[in-house]
C-alpha positions as CSV (number, residue, x, y, z in Angstrom):
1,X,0.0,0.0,0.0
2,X,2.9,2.5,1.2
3,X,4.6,1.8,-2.2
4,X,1.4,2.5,-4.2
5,X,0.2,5.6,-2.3
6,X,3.8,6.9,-3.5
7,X,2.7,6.5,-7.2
8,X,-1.1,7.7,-6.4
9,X,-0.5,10.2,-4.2
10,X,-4.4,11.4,-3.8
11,X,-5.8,7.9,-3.8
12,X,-6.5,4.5,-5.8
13,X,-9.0,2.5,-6.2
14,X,-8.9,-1.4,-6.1
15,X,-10.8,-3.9,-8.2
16,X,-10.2,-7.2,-7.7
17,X,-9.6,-9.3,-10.7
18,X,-8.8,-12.5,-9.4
19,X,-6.7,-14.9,-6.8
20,X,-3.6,-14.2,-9.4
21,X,-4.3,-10.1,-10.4
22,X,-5.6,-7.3,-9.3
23,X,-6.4,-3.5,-10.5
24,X,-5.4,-0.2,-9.3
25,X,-6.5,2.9,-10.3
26,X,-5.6,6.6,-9.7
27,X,-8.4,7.7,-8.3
28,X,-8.3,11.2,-9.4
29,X,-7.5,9.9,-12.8
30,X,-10.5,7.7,-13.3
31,X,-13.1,8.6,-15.9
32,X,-15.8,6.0,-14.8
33,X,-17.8,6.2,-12.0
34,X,-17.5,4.5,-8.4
35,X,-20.4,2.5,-9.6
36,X,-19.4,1.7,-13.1
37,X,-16.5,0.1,-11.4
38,X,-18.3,-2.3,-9.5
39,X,-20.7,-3.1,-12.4
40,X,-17.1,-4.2,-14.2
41,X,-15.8,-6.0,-11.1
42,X,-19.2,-7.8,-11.0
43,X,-19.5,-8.7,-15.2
44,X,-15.8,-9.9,-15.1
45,X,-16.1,-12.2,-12.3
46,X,-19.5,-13.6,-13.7
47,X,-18.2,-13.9,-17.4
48,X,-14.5,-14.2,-17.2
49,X,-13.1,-15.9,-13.4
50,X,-13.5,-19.3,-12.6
51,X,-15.5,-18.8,-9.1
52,X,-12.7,-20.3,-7.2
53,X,-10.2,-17.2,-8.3
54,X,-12.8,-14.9,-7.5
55,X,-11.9,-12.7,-5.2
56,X,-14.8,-10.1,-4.2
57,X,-17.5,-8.1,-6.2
58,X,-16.3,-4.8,-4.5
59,X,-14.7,-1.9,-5.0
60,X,-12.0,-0.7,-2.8
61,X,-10.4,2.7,-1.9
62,X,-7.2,4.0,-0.4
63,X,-7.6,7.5,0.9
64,X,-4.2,7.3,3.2
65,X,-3.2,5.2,6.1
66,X,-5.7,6.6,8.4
67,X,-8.8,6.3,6.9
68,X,-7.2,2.4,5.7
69,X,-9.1,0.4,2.6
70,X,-13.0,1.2,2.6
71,X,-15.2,-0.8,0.8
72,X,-17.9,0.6,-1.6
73,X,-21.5,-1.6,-1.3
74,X,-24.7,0.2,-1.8
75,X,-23.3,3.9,-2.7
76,X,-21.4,4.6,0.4
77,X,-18.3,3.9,1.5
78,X,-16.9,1.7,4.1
79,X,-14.1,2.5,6.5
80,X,-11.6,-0.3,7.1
81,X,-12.9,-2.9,5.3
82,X,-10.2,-4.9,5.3
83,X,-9.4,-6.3,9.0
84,X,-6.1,-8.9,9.4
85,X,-7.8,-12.0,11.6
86,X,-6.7,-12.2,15.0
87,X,-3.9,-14.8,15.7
88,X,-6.4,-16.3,18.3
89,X,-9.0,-17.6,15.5
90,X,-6.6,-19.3,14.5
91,X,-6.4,-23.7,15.7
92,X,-3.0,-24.6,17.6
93,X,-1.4,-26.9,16.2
């Protein structure tokens, strides 16, 4: 993320594209709409991504490291969509 904010210093979004890709784009740059996105993200895993490899039907956003990844569902945003699990979810082995 710190390596990407450097290149897209006011933001990027994310569309996920499958277990092996992803897309970022600058999110000052982009000439589609928030929704238009997620209507790609949505035809592409339907049409084009085995549903194993599919990753998510969302949009993401990267604002800066304080606001974190939101999620876009539904017109609005999310804030911190993306959480790392807790080591203690996890079985001992």
């Amino acid at each position: 993320m710190e390596r990407l904010q450097k290149i897209f210093q006011d933001g990027f979004y994310i569309l996920p594209s499958s277990t092996h890709e992803l897309i970022v784009i600058d999110s000052e740059e982009s000439e589609q709409s928030v929704s238009d996105l997620v209507r790609i993200v949505k035809e592409v895993n339907k049409n084009e991504v085995v549903y194993d490899e599919q990753l998510s039907n969302h949009v993401y956003r990267f604002k800066d490291k304080e606001t974190g990844l939101e999620m876009y569902e539904d017109g609005k945003w999310y804030k911190n969509s993306i959480h790392t699990p807790m080591r203690e979810i996890f079985p001992q082995k």
